[in-house]
C-alpha positions in Angstrom: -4.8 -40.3 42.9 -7.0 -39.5 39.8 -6.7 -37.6 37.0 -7.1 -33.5 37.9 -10.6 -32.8 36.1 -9.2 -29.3 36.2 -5.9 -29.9 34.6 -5.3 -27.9 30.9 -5.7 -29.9 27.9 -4.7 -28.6 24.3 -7.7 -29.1 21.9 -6.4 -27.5 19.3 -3.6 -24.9 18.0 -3.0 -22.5 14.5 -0.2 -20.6 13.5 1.0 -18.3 10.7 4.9 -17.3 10.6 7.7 -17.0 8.3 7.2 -20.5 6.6 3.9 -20.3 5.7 0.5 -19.1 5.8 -0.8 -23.0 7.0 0.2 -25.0 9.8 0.9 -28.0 7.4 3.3 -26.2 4.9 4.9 -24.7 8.4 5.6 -27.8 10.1 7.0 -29.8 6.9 9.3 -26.5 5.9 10.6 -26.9 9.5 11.3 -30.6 9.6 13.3 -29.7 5.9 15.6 -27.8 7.2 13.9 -24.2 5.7 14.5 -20.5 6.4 11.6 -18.0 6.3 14.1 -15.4 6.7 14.7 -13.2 3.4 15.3 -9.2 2.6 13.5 -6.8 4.4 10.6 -5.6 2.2 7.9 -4.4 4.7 9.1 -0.2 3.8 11.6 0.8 1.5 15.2 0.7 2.8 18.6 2.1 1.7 22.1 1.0 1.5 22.3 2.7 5.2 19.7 1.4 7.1 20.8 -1.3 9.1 18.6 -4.4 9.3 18.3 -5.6 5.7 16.9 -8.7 6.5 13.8 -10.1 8.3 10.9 -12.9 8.4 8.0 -11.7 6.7 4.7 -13.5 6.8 3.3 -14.1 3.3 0.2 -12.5 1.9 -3.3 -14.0 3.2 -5.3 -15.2 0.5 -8.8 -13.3 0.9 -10.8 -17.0 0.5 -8.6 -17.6 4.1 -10.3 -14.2 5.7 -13.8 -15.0 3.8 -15.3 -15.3 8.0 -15.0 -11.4 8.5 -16.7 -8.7 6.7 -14.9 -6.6 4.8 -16.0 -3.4 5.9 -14.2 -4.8 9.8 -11.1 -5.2 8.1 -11.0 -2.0 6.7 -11.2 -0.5 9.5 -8.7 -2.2 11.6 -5.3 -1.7 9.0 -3.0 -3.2 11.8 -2.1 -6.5 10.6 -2.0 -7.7 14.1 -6.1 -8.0 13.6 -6.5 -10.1 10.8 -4.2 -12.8 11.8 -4.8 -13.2 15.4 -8.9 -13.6 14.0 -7.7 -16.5 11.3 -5.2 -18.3 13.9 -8.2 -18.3 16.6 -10.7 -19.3 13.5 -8.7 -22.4 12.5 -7.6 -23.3 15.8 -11.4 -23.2 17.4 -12.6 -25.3 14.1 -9.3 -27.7 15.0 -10.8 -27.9 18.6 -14.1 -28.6 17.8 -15.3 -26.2 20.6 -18.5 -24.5 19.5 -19.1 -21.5 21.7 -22.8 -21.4 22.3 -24.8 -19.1 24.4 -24.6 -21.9 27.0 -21.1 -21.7 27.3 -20.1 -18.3 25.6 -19.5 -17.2 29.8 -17.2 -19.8 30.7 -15.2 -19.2 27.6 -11.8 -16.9 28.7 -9.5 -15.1 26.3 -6.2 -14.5 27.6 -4.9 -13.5 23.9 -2.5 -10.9 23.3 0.4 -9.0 21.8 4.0 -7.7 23.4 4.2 -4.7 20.5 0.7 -4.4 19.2 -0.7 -2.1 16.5 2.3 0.5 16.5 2.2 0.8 12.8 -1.2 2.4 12.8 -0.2 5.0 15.1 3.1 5.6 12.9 1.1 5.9 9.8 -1.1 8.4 11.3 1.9 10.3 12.9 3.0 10.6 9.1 -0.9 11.4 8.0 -0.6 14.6 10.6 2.6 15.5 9.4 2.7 15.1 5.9 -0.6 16.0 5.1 -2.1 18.2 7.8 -4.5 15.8 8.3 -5.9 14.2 11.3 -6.2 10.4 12.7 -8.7 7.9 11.3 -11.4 7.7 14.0 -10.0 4.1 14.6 -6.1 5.0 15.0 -6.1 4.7 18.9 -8.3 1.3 19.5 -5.5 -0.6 16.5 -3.0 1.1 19.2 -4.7 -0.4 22.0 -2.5 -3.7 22.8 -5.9 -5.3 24.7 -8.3 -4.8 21.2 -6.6 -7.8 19.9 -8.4 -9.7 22.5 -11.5 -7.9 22.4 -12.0 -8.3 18.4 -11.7 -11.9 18.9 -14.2 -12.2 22.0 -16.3 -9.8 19.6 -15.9 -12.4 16.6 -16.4 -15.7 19.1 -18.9 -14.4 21.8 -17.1 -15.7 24.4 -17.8 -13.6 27.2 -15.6 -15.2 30.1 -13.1 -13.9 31.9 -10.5 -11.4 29.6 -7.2 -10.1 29.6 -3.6 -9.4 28.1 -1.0 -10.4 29.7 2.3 -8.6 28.4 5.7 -10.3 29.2 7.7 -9.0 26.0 9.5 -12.4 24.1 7.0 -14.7 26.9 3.9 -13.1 26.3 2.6 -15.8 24.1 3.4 -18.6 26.7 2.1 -16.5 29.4 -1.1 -15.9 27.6 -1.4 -19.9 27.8 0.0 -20.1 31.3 -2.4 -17.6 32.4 -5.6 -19.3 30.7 -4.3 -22.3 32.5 -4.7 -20.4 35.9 -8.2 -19.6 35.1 -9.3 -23.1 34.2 -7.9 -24.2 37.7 -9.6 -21.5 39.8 -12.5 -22.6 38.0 -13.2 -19.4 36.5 -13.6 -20.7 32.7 -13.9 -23.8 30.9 -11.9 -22.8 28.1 -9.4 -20.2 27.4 -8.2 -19.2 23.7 -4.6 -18.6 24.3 -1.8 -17.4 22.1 -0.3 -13.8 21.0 0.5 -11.9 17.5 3.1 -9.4 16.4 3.7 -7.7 13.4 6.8 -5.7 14.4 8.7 -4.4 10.8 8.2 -1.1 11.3 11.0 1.6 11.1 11.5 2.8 14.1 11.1 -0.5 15.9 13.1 -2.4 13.7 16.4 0.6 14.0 15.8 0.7 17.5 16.5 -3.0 17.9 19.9 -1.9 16.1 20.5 0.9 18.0 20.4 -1.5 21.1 22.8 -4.2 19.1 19.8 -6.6 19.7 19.2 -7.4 15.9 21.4 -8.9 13.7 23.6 -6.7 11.6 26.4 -7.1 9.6 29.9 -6.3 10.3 31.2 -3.7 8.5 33.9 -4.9 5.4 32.6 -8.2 5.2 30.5 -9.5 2.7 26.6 -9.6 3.1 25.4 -12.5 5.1 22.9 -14.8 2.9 19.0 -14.0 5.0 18.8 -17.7 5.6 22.0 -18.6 7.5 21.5 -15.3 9.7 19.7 -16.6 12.8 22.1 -18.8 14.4 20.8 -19.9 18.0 23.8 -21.1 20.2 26.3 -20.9 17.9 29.9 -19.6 17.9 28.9 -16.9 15.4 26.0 -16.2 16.5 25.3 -11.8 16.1 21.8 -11.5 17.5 18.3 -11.9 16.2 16.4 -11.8 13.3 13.0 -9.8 13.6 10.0 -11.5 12.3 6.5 -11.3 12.4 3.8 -13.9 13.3 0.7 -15.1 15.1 -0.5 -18.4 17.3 -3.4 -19.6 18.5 -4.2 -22.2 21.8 -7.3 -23.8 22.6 -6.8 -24.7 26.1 -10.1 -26.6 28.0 -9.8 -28.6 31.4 -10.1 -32.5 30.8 -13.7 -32.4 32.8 -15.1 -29.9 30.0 -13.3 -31.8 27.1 -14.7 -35.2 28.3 -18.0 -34.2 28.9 -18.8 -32.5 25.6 -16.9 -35.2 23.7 -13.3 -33.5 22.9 -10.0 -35.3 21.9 -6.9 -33.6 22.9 -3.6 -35.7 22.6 -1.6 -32.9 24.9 -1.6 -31.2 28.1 -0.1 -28.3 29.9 1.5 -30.3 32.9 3.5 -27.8 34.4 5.0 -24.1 34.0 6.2 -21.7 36.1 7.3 -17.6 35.7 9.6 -15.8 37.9 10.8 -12.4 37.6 14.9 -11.5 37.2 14.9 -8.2 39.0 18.3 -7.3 37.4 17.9 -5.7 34.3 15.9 -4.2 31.6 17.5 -6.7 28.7 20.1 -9.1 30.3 18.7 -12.3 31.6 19.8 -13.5 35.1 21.1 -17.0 35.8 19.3 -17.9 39.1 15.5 -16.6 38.3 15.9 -18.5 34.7 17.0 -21.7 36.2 14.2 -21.4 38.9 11.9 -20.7 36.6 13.1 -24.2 34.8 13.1 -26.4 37.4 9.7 -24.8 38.9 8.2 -26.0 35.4 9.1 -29.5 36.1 8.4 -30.0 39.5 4.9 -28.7 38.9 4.6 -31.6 36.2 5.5 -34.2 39.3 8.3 -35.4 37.1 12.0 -35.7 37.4 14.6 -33.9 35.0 15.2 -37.0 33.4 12.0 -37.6 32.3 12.1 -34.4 30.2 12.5 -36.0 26.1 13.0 -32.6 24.5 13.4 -28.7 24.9 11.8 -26.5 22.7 14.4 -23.6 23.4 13.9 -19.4 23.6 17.1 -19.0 21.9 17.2 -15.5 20.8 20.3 -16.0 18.9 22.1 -13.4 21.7 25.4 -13.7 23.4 24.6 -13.5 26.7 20.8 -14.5 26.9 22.0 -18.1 24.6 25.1 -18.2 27.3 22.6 -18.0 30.3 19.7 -20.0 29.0 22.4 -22.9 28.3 24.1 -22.5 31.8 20.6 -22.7 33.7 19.0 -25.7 31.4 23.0 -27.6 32.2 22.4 -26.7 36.2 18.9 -28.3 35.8 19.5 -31.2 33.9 23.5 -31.6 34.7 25.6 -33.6 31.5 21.8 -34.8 30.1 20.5 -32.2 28.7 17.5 -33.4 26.8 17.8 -32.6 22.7 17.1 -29.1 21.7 15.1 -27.2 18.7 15.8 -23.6 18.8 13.0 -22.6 16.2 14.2 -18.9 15.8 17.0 -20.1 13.4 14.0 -21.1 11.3 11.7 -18.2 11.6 13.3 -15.4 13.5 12.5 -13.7 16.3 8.2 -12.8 15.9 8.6 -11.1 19.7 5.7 -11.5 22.0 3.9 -14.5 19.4 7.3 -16.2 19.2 6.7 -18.4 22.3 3.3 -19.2 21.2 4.5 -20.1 17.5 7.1 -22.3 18.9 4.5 -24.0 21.7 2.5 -24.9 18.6 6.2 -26.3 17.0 6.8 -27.9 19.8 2.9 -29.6 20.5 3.1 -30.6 16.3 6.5 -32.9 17.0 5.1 -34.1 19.7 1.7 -35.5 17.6 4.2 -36.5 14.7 7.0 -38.3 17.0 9.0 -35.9 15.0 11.6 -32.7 16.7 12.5 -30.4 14.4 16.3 -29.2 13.9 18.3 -25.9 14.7 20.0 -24.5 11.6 22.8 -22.6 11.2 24.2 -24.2 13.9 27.9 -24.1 14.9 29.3 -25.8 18.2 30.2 -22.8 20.9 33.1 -25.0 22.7 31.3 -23.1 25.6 28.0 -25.0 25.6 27.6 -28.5 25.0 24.3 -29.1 23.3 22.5 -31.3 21.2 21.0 -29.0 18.9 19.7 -31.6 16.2 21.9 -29.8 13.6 22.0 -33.1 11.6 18.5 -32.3 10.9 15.0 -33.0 12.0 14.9 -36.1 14.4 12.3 -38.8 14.7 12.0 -39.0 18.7 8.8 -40.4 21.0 8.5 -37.2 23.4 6.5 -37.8 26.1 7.5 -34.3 28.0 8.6 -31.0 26.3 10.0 -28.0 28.0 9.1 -25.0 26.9 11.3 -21.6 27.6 10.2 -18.2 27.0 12.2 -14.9 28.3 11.5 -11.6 27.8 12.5 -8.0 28.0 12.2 -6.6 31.6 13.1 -10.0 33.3 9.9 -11.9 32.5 10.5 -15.6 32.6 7.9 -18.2 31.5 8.8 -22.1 30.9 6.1 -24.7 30.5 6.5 -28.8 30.4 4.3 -30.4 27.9 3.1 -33.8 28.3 1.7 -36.0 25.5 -1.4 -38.3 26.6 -2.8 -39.2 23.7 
């Protein structure tokens, strides 16, 4: 049987996160063994408040942002616009797609956000309140989780198929999965994939204490250092870090790529996405491991063919316990090596799956899989968690695992083909 002219290749990816501003400086402060995770700087904070620590995205230098006009970013404040535009920028110049009139209709966005532009409708909460003074005209559409999409179909002209699809911690996977659906209907050549959130705002970040989601510390014990604080399936593991971040994916099908003249070195093989139906946090054995094994099965390959797993590890006790159980009933005594990227750069919520796809897609290029820190052996799970460091390792096929809030499972098998 021949090759699937429909099947999802990856043309090109961006990504801005806790490491760095550049995909370069990201991927060699990963395979070092970095943290992006340092105090929480994003409002002022007391001695009381009880998330100290997060993973901030440095500054974009304006030279970076010199494609939009000034006057658009002034009046979208959210930060959520600015770097979902430059990750979609560099990863369409990456791709070498250029979105002409002839194709601007077969070009889909499926980009989106799990949180959105919250701070703008918090800071004009504060305007009404504090000042007696009413919204900026453009208060609701920075709101408006879909706008994220719909500034960058404004800034590429593609006018194919779009949508946001939400799935909490997944959504960024899911945004891919679901351009992937639309290139095998045949509704779009092309889909620019991916997800951004830029969650540090008060409210959001105390109410993921309030739940005993984020990472505190204990009282009487001394202050946890910001880097060793994210600690995906370890024995001390305390819950995540919050962080913020963008990614962009530039998926195509092979017929498109090969008749315009595109490269790709990866493709989106297989996925899958099930629903727990149990509860609105805790994650549920059965749909997670279904959801696993669905992913490879739809890649026509065998457990044992999977090299490594690019890991949702959200640093929690019972979603780490479950995800490990499932990937252990899937792949018995071999599971594959495992990078859990959040020890590295925190938990960015609904871009955190499409941040670590890109992690993942980079060490496959580089024949390169980039460590967990912070780790500690839980006598519970049995993992290789490449705590010795980054690991030079040929990976043919990557699983990727994404779960979010409300039960929404997405996991995805990257293949390498180039």
């Amino acid at each position: 049987m021949g090759a699937n002219p429909k099947q999802a290749v990856i043309l090109g990816c961006d990504a801005v996160s806790p490491l760095g501003t550049d995909l370069e400086t990201q991927w060699q402060r990963a395979v070092g063994g970095k943290s992006g995770i340092g105090p929480l700087t994003r409002f002022p904070i007391d001695d009381d408040f009880p998330v100290p620590i997060a993973g901030e995205v440095e500054e974009i230098e304006d030279s970076a942002l010199s494609f939009l006009k000034p006057r658009s970013l002034a009046l979208w404040p959210s930060p959520i616009f600015k770097h979902a535009m430059l990750v979609v920028h560099r990863a369409l110049e990456k791709s070498g797609v250029r979105i002409s009139p002839e194709i601007a209709h077969r070009v889909a966005v499926t980009y989106s956000s799990a949180v959105g532009g919250q701070d703008a409708v918090l800071s004009a909460d504060r305007r009404m309140t504090q000042e007696n003074k009413l919204p900026p005209p453009y208060t609701n559409p920075n709101s408006c989780i879909n706008m994220v999409g719909g500034k960058i179909s404004i800034m590429t002209g593609a006018t194919g198929p779009i949508t946001s699809s939400i799935t909490a911690c997944a959504t960024g996977l899911t945004s891919a999965l679901t351009g992937v659906m639309l290139i095998a209907q045949g509704r779009a050549d092309v889909a620019i994939c991916g997800a951004v959130d830029f969650a540090l705002v008060e409210p959001i970040v105390a109410g993921f204490a309030t739940m005993n989601g984020a990472f505190q510390n204990k009282a009487g014990e001394p202050r946890t250092p910001p880097s060793s604080a994210s600690r995906p399936f370890s024995s001390h593991r305390r819950g995540f870090v919050i962080s913020e971040g963008a990614g962009a994916i530039i998926l195509a099908s092979r017929e498109f790529a090969k008749a315009h003249g595109l490269e790709w070195q990866t493709e989106l093989a297989g996925w899958s996405m099930t629903s727990d139906a149990y509860h609105y946090v805790a994650p549920r054995f059965d749909t997670v491991k279904r959801c696993i094994q669905e992913s490879i099965n739809d890649a026509c390959i065998s457990p044992a063919d999977v090299d490594a797993v690019n890991a949702h590890a959200a640093s929690t006790k019972v979603g780490d316990k479950v995800e490990y159980d499932a990937l252990r009933a899937v792949f018995g005594e071999g599971v594959p090596p495992i990078s859990a990227n959040k020890s590295q750069i925190g938990h960015a919520m609904g871009a955190s799956s499409a941040i670590e796809s890109i992690f993942a897609l980079e060490g496959m290029r580089r024949d390169m899989a980039a460590p967990t820190i912070n780790y500690s052996p839980d006598p519970e799970m049995e993992l290789d968690c490449l705590s010795e460091g980054a690991r030079p390792m040929s990976q043919e096929y990557v699983l990727k695992n994404a779960f979010g809030f409300g039960g929404c499972n997405a996991c995805a098998v990257f293949q390498r083909t180039g």
